[in-house]
C-alpha positions in Angstrom: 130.1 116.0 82.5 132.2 113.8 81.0 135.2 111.5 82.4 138.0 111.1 80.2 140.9 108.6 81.5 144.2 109.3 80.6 145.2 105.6 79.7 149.1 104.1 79.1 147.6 100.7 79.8 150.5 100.4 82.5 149.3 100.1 85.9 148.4 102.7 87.6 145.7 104.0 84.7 144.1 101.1 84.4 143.5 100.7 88.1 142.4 104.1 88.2 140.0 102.9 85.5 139.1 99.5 87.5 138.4 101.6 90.8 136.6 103.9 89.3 134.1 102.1 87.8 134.1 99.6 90.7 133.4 102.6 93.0 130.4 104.1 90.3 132.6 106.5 88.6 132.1 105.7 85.2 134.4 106.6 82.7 133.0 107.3 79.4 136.3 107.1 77.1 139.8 105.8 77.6 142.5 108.2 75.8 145.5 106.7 74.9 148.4 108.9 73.4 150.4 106.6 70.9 154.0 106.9 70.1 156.3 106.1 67.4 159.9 105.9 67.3 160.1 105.3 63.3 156.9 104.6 61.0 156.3 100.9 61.1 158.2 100.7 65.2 155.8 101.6 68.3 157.8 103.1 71.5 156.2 100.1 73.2 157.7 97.1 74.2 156.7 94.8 71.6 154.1 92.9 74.6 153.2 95.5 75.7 152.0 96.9 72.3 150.6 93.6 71.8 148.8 93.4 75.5 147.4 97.4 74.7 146.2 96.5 71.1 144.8 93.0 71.5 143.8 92.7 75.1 143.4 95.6 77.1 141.6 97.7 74.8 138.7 94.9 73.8 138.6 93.8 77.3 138.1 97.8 78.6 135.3 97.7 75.5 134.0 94.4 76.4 133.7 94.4 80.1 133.2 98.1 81.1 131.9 99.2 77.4 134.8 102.1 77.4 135.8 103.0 74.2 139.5 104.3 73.4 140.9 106.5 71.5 144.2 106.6 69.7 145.8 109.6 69.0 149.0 110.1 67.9 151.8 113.0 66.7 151.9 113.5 62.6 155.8 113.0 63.4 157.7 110.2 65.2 160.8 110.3 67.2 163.2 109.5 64.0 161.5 112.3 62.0 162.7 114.3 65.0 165.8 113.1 65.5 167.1 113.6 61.7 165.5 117.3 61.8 167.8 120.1 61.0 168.8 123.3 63.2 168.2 126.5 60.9 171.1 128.0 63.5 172.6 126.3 66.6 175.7 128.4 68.1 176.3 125.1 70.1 176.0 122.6 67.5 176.4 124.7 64.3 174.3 125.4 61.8 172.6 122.4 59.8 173.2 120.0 62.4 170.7 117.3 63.2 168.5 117.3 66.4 170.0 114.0 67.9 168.7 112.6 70.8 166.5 114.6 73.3 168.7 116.8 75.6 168.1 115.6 79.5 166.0 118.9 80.8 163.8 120.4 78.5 163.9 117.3 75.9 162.2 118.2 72.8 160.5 114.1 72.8 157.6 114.7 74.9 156.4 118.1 73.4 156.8 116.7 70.0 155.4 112.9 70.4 152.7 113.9 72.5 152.2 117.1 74.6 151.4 118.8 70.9 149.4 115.8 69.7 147.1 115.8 73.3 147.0 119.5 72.8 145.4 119.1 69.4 142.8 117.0 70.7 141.8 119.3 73.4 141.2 121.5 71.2 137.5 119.8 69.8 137.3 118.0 73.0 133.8 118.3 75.2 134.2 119.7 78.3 135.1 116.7 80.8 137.1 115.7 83.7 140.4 114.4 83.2 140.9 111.0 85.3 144.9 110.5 85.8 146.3 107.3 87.0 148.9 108.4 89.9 149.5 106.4 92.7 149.1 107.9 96.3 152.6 107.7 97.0 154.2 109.4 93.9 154.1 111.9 95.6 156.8 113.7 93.2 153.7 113.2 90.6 150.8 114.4 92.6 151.4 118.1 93.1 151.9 119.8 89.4 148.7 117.6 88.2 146.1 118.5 91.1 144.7 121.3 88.6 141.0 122.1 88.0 139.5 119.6 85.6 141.7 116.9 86.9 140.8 114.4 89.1 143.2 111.7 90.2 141.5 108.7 92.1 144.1 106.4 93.4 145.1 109.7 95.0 142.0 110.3 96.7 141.0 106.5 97.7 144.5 106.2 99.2 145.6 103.5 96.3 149.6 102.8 96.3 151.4 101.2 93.1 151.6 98.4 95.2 148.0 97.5 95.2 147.3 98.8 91.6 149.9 95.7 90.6 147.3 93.7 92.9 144.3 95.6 91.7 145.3 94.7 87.6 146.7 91.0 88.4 143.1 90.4 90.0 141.3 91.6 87.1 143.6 90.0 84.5 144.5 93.2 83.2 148.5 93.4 84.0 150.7 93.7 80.9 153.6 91.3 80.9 155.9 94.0 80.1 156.1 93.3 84.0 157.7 90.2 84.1 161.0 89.4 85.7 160.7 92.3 87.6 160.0 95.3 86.0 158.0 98.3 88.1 157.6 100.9 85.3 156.9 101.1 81.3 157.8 103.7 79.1 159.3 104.2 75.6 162.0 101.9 75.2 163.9 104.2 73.6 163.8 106.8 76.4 167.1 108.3 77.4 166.2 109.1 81.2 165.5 104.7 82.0 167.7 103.3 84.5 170.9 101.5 83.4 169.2 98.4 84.4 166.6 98.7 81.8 168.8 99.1 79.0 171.1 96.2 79.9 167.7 94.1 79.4 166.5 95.7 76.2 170.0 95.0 74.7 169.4 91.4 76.1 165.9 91.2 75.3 165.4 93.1 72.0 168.5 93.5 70.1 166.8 94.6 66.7 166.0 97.2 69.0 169.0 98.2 70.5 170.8 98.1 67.1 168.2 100.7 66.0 169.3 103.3 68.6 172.7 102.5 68.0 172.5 103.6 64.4 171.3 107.1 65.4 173.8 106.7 68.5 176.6 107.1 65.5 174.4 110.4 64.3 173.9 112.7 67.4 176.0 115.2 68.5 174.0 114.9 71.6 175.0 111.9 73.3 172.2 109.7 74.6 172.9 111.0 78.3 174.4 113.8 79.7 178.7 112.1 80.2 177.4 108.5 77.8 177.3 107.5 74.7 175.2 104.6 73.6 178.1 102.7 72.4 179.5 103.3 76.0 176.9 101.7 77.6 177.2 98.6 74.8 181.0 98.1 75.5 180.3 98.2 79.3 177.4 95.4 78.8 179.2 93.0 76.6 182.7 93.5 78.9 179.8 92.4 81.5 179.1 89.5 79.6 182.1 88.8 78.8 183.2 89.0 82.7 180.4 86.8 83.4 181.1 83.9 81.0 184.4 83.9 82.5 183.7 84.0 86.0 181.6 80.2 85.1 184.3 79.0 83.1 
């Protein structure tokens, strides 16, 4: 049979990779689910896109000789977004999608639950390898399912060490830096408040993208904010700050 890792290129799946094969579980193909948020834009952090694309992926090749595949949905999040409700008693008819409602968010189906599901479909049979960490343990019980085998899980491997286990072998994106514990689409509407104060500071060609659509949806980006709240409470921040060294 077959071993198939699930790869983000965070963490915690390439130290499933790394212990794996250090522990003679060899994985014969990395899968990595792209996303888009408009055709040209990856969800990525732009270094992490970069680290994926022109490190990990030639190093995973070169040093373990594990190939990856890219898939990716035929639709990205802005297709989405601009779509158009046939009928909506809460929104009316005609109205756009908007942003991704918090339970049930139409995002992961879409960008890459139906995408994955495609590729099952001509997939041999294999074992799924899944990089969670031993104590997520919020993670661990949905994806302990037949077919599925999750190896920092059974060898005990926290997200602690998997930082430790990827530093070691020079394969830790530096979408890390300056703190950062978890990676994800930067758009994503369920990140911590911290994480869009730094991609407003960081990437603002970014941030002015989402507030374009922020103008658009009826659905506001979460459940009591709008994205323009969150931008007047980070610039009255600044703001506060400049005049607190004055």
């Amino acid at each position: 049979m077959k071993y198939i890792a699930s790869c983000s290129f965070g963490k915690d799946s390439l130290a499933a990779i790394i212990e794996c094969e250090r522990r003679g579980v060899y994985i014969d193909k990395a899968l990595y689910c792209r996303v888009m948020f408009d055709a040209e834009t990856s969800a990525e952090l732009p270094e992490h896109e970069e680290f994926i694309h022109c490190k990990a992926i030639p190093l995973l090749q070169s040093r373990y000789g594990i190939e990856t595949e890219i898939v990716q949905a035929d639709v990205s999040y802005c297709d989405c977004f601009w779509r158009r409700f046939k009928h909506s008693k809460k929104y009316g008819d005609g109205a756009i999608w908007g942003f991704p409602v918090m339970f049930g968010a139409w995002c992961n189906t879409y960008l890459k639950v139906n995408a994955l599901s495609e590729w099952a479909k001509t997939a041999d049979e294999h074992m799924q390898i899944l990089g969670i960490a031993a104590d997520e343990t919020r993670r661990i019980g949905h994806k302990t399912n037949q077919g599925k085998f999750l190896p920092l899980v059974e060898w005990g491997i926290t997200e602690a060490q998997c930082f430790e286990i990827c530093r070691r072998e020079n394969l830790l994106s530096p979408a890390y830096n300056k703190g950062r514990k978890r990676l994800g689409c930067w758009f994503c509407h369920n990140q911590r408040i911290s994480e869009l104060r730094r991609l407003r500071n960081e990437y603002p060609e970014l941030w002015a993208k989402m507030l374009v659509l922020d103008k658009a949806s009826l659905v506001t980006f979460t459940p009591d904010k709008t994205l323009a709240d969150f931008d007047r409470r980070f610039a009255e921040e600044e703001r506060q700050l400049s005049f607190d060294f004055r």
